[in-house]
C-alpha positions in Angstrom: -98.7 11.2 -72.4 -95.8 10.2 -70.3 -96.1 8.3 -67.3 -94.6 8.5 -64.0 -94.5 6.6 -60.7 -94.3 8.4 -57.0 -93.3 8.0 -53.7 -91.9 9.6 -50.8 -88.0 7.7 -49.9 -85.3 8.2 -47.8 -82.3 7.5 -48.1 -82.5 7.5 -52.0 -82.5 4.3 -53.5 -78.9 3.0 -54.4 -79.6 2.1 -58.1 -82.1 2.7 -61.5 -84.0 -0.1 -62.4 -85.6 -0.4 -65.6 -88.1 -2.9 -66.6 -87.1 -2.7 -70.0 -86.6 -6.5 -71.8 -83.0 -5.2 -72.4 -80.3 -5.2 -69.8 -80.4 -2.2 -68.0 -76.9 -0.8 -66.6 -77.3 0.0 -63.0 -76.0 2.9 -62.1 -74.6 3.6 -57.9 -76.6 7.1 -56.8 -74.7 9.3 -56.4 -71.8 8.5 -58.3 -72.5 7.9 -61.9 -69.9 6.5 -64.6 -67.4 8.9 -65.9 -69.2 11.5 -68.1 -67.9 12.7 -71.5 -66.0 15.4 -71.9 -66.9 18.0 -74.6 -65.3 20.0 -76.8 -67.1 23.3 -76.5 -67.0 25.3 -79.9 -66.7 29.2 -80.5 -71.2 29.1 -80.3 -71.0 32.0 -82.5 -70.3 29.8 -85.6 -72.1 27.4 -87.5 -70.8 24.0 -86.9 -73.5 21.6 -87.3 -73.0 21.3 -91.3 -71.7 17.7 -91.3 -75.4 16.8 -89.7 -77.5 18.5 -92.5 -79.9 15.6 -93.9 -79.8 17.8 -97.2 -77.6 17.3 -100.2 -75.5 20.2 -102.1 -78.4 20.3 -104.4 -81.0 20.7 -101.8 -82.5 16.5 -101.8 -83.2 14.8 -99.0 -80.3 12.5 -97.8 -81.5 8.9 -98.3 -83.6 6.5 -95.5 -80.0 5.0 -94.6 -78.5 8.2 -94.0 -80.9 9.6 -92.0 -81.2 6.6 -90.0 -77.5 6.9 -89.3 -77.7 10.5 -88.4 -80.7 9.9 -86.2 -79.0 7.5 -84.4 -76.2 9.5 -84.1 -78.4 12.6 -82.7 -79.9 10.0 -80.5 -76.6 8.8 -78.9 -75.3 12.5 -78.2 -78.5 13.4 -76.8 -78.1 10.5 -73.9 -74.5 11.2 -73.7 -75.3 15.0 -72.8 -78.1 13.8 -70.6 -76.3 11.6 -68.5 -75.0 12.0 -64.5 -76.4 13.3 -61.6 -77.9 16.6 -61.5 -78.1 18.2 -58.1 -80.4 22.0 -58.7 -83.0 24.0 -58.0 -86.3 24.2 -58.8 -88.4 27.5 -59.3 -91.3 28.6 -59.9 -93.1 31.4 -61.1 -96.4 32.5 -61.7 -97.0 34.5 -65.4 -96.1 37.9 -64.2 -92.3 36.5 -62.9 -93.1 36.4 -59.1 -91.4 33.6 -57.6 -93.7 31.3 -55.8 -91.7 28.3 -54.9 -88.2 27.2 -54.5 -87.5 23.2 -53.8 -84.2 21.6 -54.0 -83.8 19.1 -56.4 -81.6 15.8 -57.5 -82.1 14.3 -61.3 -80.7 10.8 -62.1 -79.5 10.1 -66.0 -78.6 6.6 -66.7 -78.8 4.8 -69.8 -78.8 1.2 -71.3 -79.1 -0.5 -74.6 -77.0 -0.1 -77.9 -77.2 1.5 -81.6 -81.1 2.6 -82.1 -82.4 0.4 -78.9 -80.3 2.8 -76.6 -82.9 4.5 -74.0 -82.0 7.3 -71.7 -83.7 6.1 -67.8 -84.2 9.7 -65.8 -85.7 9.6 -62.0 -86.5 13.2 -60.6 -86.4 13.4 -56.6 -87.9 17.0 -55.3 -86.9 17.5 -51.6 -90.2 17.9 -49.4 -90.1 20.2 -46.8 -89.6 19.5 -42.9 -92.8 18.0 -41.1 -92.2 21.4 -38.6 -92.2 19.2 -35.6 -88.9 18.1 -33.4 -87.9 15.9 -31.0 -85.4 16.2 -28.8 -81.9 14.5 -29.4 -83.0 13.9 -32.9 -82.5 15.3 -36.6 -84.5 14.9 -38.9 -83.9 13.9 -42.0 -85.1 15.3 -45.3 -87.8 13.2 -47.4 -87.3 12.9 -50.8 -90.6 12.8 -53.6 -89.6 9.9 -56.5 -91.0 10.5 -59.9 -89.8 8.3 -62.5 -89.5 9.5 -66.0 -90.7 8.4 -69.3 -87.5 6.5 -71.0 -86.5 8.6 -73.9 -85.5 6.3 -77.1 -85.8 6.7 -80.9 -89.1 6.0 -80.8 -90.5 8.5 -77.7 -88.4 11.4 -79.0 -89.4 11.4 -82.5 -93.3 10.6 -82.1 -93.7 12.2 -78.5 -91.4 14.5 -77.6 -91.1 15.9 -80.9 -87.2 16.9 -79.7 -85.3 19.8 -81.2 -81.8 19.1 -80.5 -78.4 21.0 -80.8 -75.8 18.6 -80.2 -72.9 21.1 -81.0 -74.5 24.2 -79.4 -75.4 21.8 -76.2 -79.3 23.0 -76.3 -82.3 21.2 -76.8 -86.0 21.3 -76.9 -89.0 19.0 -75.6 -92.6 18.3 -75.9 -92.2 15.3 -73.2 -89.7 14.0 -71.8 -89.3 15.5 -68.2 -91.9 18.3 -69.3 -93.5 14.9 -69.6 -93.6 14.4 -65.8 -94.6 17.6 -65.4 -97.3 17.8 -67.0 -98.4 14.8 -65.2 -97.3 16.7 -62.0 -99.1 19.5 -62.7 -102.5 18.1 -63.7 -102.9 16.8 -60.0 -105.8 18.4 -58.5 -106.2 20.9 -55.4 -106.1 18.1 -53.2 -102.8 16.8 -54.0 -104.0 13.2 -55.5 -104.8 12.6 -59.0 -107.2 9.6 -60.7 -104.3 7.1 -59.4 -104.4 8.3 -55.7 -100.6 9.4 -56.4 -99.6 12.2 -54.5 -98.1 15.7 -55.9 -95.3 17.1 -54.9 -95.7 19.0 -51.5 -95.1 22.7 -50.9 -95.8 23.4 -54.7 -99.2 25.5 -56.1 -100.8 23.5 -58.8 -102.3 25.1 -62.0 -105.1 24.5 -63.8 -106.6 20.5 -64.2 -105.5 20.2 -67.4 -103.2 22.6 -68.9 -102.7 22.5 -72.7 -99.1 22.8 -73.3 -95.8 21.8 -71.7 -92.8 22.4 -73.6 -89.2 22.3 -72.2 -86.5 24.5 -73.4 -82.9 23.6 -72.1 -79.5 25.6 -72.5 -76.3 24.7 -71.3 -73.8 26.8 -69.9 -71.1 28.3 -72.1 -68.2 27.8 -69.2 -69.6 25.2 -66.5 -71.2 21.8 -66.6 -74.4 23.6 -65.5 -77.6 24.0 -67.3 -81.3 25.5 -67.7 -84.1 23.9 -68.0 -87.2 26.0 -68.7 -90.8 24.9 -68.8 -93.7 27.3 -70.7 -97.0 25.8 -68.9 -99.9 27.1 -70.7 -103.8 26.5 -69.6 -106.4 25.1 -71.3 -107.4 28.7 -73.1 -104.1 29.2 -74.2 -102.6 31.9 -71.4 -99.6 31.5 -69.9 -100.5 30.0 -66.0 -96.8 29.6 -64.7 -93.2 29.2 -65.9 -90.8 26.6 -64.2 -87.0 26.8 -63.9 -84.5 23.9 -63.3 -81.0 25.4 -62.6 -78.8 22.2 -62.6 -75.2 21.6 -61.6 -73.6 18.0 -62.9 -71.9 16.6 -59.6 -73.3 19.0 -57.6 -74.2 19.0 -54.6 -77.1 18.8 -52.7 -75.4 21.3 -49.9 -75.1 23.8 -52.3 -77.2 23.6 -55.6 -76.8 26.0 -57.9 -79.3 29.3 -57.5 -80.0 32.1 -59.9 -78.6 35.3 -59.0 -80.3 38.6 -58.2 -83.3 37.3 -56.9 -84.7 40.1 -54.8 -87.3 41.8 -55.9 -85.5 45.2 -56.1 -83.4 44.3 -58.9 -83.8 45.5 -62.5 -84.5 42.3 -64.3 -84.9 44.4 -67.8 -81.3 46.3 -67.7 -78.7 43.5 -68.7 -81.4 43.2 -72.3 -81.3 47.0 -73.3 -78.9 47.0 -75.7 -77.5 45.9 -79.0 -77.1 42.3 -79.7 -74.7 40.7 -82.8 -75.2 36.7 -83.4 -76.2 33.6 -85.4 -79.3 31.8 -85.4 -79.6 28.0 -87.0 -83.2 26.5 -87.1 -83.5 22.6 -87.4 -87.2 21.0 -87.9 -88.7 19.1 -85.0 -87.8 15.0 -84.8 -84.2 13.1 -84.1 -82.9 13.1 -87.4 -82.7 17.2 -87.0 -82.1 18.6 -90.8 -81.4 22.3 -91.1 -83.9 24.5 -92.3 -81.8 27.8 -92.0 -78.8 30.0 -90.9 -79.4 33.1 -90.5 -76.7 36.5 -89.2 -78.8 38.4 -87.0 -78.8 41.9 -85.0 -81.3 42.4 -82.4 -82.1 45.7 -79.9 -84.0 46.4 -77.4 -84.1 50.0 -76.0 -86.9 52.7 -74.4 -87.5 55.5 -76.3 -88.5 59.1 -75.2 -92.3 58.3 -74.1 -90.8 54.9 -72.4 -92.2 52.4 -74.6 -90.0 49.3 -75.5 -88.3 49.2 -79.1 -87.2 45.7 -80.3 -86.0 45.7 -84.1 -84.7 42.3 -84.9 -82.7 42.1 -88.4 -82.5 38.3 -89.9 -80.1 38.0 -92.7 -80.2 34.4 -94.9 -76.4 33.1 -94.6 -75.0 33.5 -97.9 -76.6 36.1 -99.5 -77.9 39.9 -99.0 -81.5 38.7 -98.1 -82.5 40.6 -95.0 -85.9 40.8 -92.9 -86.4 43.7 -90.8 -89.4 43.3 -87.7 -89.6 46.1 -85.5 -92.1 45.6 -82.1 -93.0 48.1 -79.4 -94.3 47.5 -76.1 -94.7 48.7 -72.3 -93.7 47.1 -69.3 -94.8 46.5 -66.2 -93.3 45.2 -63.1 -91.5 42.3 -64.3 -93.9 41.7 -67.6 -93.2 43.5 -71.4 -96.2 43.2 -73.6 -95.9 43.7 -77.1 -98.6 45.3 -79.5 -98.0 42.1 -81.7 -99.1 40.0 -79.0 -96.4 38.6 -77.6 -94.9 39.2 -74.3 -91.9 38.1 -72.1 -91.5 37.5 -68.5 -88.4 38.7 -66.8 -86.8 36.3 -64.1 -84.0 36.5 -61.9 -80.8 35.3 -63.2 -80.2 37.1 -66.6 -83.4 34.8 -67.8 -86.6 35.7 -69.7 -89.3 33.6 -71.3 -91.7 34.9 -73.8 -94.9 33.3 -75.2 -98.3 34.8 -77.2 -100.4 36.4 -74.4 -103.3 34.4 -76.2 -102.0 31.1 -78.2 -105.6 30.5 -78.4 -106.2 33.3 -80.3 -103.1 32.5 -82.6 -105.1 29.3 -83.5 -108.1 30.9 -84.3 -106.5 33.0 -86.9 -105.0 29.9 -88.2 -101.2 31.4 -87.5 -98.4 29.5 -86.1 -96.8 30.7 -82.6 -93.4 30.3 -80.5 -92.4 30.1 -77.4 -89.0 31.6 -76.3 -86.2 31.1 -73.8 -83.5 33.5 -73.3 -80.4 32.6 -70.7 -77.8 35.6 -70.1 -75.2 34.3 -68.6 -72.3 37.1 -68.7 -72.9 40.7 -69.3 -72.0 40.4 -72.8 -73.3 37.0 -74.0 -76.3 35.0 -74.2 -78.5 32.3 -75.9 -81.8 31.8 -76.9 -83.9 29.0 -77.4 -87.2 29.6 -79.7 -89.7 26.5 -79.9 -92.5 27.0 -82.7 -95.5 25.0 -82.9 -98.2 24.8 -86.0 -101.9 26.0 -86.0 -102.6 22.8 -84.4 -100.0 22.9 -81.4 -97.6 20.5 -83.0 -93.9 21.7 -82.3 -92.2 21.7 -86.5 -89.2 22.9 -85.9 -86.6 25.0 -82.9 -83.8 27.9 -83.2 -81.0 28.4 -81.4 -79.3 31.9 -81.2 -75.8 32.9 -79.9 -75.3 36.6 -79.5 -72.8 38.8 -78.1 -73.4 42.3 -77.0 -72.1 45.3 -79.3 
């Protein structure tokens, strides 16, 4: 379980401080030291080959060279971490009704070298005005503190169980900030948990102890923006809520980034219907990140006559003529498509869906393995999705990342 420290500050606190026997880098909030550039590839083509752990033949690569490449994984992950994030925070409750909205600010540092490198992450969520005045004087906002489990070789192997896409700039999470959250989220009614910490204010807490966190983050094809989206399932395995961080890199706090379309009124299924060409590549769960597969893919979703949903999905194997056909119908309502295999997705504002079993706990019972899905359409015509699975026992094995474009 991660932990986390709390407290209410204002101003923020001019520098990260990590306890850590190694010497920590301090880092000067807000300005953070100059953050990489990256050489965005065409996300519609495979180019992760040179960090396959497998050999022509189909061995394992050696210890040493899977050291090296976890290390290497390791480094890009903190590298694409790193800066200040200035966003939003949303969330919703299963059905995709917004409940809260909360400005946020996330500090990335790091310290260390070669495999003792750890990424140092502070979350502050802006708490709302008291609601009182006084006359000749503003007041000023108060910001929560929640400091984040330091991610290293050893947390995002063993704990966060990471699925990560250095190329494709996407990753998945069992911890890590999800971590936090979960933490977060397990507060009681009353706003304290066991500690006497408080919870964030203005926010509706789930259940006591909810079962599953898993983070799902995609970056942004054109800006140095990117999604972070939380499943958050109870303890009998139904979705309770869904969370959304929509962060900016150097933003600012006057203007965070905000997901479009957010009334109501707007068709939140239209910008899906349609035909979609891409890739998929799936890498197993831990740092060292082999491939499992590549795979062409076609995907549609359209209503049919009676107005039931149609999605047929068509997964070629890269490299030869083998081709899986799975075809699902389901209804929606309001913002929520079910599915008659029982799996559903929740529409959200912003050209973003999440999907999940509507009962994981009855996936387990019948021994079967389940996913959890994020999908971020960013432009009419293009989008990526993020697919988590977990084993019969909850344990995430491996993640897929899709780029499509629309036909």
């Amino acid at each position: 379980m991660a932990s986390f420290s709390c407290s209410i500050s204002s101003p923020l606190p001019p520098k990260l401080i990590s306890h850590n026997k190694f010497q920590p880098i301090y880092l000067p909030f807000p300005n953070f030291r100059a953050i990489p550039t990256y050489n965005i590839k065409n996300r519609s083509t495979n180019s992760t080959k040179a960090t396959t752990t497998t050999s022509p033949s189909g061995q394992e690569l050696d210890i040493a060279d899977e050291d090296s490449l976890g290390i290497d994984n390791l480094h890009q992950f903190v590298q694409l971490s790193l800066g200040n994030w200035v966003g939003s925070f949303y969330q919703f409750d299963a059905t995709g009704k917004l409940l809260h909205k909360v400005t946020t600010r996330l500090s990335a540092g790091s310290y260390g070298e070669d495999e003792l490198i750890s990424l140092i992450q502070t979350l502050y969520i802006k708490q709302p005005l008291s609601g009182t005045s006084v006359s000749g004087y503003e007041e000023e906002p108060e910001w929560a503190e929640y400091k984040i489990k330091e991610s290293n070789m050893f947390t995002v192997d063993k704990y966060q169980q990471i699925g990560f896409f250095p190329n494709e700039r996407a990753f998945a999470l069992r911890y890590q900030t999800a971590g936090m959250l979960e933490t977060v989220l397990r507060q009681g009614v009353l706003g304290e948990d066991d500690t006497g910490e408080e919870s964030p204010r203005n926010l509706k807490l789930p259940s006591s102890r909810p079962s599953i966190v898993c983070e799902n983050c995609l970056f942004s094809i054109n800006k140095d923006m990117r999604a972070r989206a939380f499943h958050i399932m109870d303890p009998r395995g139904v979705l309770e809520m869904l969370l959304i961080f929509l962060e900016e890199r150097g933003g600012t706090v006057d203007a965070p980034p905000s997901l479009a379309d957010s009334e109501d009124d707007v068709n939140r299924l239209l910008p899906f219907l349609g035909r979609w060409k891409g890739s998929s590549l799936t890498k197993r769960s831990g740092v060292y990140g082999a491939t499992m597969a590549e795979h062409d893919t076609i995907a549609s979703l359209e209503i049919d006559e009676s107005g039931q949903l149609i999605q047929d999905i068509s997964s070629t194997t890269k490299g030869t003529d083998v081709t899986a056909n799975v075809r699902w119908t389901g209804t929606i309502c309001d913002n929520l498509i079910t599915f008659d295999k029982g799996f559903q997705f929740t529409l959200l504002p912003g050209g973003m869906y999440m999907g999940c079993p509507t009962d994981v706990a009855k996936s387990i019972a019948e021994l079967k393995s389940f996913h959890l899905e994020f999908c971020w359409l960013e432009s009419s015509d293009k989008r990526q999705r993020l697919v988590r699975t977990f084993d019969i026992e909850g344990l995430a094995v491996s993640s897929t990342y899709f780029f499509e474009t629309k036909l």
